[in-house]
Backbone bond lengths (Angstrom), bond angles and torsions (degrees), N, CA, C in turn:
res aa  C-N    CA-C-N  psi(-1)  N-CA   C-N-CA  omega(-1)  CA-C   N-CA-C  phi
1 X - - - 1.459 - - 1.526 108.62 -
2 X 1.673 111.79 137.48 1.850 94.63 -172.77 1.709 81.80 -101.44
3 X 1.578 102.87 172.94 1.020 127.47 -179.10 1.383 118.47 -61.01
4 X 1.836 122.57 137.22 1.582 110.49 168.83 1.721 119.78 -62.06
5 X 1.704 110.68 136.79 1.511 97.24 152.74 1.407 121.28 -52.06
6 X 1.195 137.40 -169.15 1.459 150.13 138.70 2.003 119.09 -32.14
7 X 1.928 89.76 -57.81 1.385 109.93 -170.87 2.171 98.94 -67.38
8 X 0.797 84.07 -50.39 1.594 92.38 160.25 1.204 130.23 -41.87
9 X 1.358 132.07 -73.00 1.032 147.82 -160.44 1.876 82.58 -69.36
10 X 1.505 121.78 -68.22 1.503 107.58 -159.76 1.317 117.31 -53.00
11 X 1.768 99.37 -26.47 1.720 106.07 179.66 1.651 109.86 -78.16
12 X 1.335 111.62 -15.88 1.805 98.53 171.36 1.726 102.62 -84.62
13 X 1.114 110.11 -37.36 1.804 110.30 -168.82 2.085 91.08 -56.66
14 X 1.607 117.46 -32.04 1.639 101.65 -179.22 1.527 119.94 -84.02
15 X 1.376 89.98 -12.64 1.922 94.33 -179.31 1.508 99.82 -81.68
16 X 1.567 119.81 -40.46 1.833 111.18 -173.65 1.674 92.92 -56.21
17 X 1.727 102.84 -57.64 1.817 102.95 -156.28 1.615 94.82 -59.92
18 X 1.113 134.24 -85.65 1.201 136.43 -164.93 1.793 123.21 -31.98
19 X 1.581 105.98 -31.05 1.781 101.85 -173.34 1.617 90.08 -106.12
20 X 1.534 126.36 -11.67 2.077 116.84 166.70 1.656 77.24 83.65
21 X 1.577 149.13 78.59 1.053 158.48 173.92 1.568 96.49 -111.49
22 X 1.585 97.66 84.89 1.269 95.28 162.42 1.535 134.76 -94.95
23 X 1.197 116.74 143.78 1.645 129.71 -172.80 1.224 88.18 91.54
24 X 1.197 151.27 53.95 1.723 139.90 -170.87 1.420 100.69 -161.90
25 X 1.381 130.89 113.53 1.594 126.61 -170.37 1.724 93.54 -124.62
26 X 1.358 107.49 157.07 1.744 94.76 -150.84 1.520 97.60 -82.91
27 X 1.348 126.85 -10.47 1.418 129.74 -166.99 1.756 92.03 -60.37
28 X 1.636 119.31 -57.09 1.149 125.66 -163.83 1.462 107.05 -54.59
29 X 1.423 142.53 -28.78 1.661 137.02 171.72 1.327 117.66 -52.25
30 X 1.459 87.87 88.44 1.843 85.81 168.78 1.941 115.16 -54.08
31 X 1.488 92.95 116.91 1.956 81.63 -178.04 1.488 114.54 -65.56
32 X 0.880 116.45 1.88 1.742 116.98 176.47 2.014 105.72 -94.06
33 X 1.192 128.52 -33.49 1.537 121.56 -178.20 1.407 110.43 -67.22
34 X 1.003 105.52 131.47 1.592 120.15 154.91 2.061 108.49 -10.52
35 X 1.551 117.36 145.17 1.153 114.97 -170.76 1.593 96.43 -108.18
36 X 1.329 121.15 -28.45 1.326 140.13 -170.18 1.389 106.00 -118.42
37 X 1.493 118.62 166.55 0.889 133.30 -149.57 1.733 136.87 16.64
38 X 1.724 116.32 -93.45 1.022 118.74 155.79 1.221 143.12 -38.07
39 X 1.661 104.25 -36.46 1.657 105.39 -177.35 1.574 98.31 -94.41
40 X 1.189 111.41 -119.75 1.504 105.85 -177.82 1.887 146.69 -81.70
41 X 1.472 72.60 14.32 1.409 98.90 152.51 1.350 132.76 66.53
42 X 1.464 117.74 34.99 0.848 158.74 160.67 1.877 114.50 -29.16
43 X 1.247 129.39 159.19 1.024 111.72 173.96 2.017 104.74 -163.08
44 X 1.022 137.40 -175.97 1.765 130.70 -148.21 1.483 85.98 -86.65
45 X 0.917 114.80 -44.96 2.233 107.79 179.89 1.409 101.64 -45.50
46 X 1.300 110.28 -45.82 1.936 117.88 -150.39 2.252 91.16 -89.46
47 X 1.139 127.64 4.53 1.500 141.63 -162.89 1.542 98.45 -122.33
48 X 1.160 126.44 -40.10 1.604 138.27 142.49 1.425 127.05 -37.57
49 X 1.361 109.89 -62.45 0.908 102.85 -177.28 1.684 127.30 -111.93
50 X 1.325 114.73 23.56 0.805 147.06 171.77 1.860 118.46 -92.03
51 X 1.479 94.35 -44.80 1.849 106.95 169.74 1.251 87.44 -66.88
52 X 1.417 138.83 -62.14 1.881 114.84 -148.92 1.280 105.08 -83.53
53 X 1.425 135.04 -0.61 1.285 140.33 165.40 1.561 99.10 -62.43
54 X 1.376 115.13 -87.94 1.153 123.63 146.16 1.440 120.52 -1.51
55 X 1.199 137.16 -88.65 1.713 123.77 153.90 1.451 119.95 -21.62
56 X 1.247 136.54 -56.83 1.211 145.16 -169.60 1.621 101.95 -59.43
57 X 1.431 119.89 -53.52 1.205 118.10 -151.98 1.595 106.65 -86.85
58 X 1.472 102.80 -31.76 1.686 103.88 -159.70 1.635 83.11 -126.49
59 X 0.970 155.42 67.32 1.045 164.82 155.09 1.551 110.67 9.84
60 X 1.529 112.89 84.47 1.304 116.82 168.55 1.639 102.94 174.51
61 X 1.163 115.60 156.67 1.298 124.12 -169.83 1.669 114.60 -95.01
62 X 1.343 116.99 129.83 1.686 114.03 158.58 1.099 104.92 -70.07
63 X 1.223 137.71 155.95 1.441 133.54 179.39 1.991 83.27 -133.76
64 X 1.432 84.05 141.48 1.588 118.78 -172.54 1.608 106.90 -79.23
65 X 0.971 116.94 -26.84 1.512 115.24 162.49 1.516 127.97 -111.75
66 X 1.108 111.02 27.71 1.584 131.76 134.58 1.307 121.04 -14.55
67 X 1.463 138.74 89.41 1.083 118.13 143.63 1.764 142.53 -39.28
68 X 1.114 93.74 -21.92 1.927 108.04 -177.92 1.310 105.89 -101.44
69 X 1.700 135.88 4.03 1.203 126.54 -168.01 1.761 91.94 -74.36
70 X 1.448 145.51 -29.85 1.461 108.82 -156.37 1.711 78.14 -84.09
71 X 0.624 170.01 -43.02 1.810 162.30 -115.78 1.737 85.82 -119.79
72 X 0.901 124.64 -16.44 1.592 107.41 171.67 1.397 116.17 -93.78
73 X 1.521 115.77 -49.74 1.618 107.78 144.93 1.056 162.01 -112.21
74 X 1.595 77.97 66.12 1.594 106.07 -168.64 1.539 116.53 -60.15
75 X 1.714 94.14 -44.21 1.569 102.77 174.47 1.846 119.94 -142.59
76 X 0.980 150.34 -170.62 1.360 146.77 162.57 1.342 105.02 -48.79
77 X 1.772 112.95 -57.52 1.596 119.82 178.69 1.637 110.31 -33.69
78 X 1.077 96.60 -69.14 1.166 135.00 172.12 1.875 115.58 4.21
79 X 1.202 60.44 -92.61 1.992 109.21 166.13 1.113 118.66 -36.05
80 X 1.617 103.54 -66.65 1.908 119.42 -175.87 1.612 101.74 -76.90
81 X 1.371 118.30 -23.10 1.741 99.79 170.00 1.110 115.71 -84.70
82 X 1.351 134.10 -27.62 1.366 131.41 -179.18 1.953 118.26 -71.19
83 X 1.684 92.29 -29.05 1.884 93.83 160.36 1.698 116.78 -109.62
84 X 1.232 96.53 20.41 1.733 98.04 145.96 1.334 116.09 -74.96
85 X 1.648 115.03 -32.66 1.198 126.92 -140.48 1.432 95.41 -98.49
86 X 1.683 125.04 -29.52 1.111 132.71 -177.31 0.687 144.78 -139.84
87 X 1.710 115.63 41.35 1.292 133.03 -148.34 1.741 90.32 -123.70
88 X 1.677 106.94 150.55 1.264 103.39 -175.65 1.547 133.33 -76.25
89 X 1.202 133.16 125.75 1.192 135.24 -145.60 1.865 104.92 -46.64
């Protein structure tokens, strides 16, 4: 497992608080595994509510008809570079 960035680590501490991931502490998310299915197992309810978390915190919307949404949460990495990229100043 490689180590969390910063942007990482705050974005796993909102995916445990925000989806109630219990037995799951955000240090343990490798940012490279899968967010869905195989890796930690994620599923379209927990991608819901995870985007308006996401909205709330970093001020900007996932939009649900996204072509780039599976490659955006594909993984934690993933994730935290794509709302580096678009998160409100």
């Amino acid at each position: 497992m490689s180590a969390q960035s910063p942007a990482e680590s705050a974005l796993a501490q909102l995916l445990v608080d925000s989806l109630n991931l219990e037995g799951v502490s955000p240090a343990q998310i490798d940012p490279e595994a899968a967010l869905f299915g195989e890796g930690l197992g994620l599923d379209s309810i927990d991608a819901l509510e995870l985007a308006l978390a996401i909205s709330k915190t970093y001020g900007f919307q996932l939009r649900s008809d996204n072509e780039e949404n599976r490659r955006v949460f594909a993984s934690l990495r993933a994730l935290a570079a794509h709302i580096e990229q678009h998160k409100a100043a």
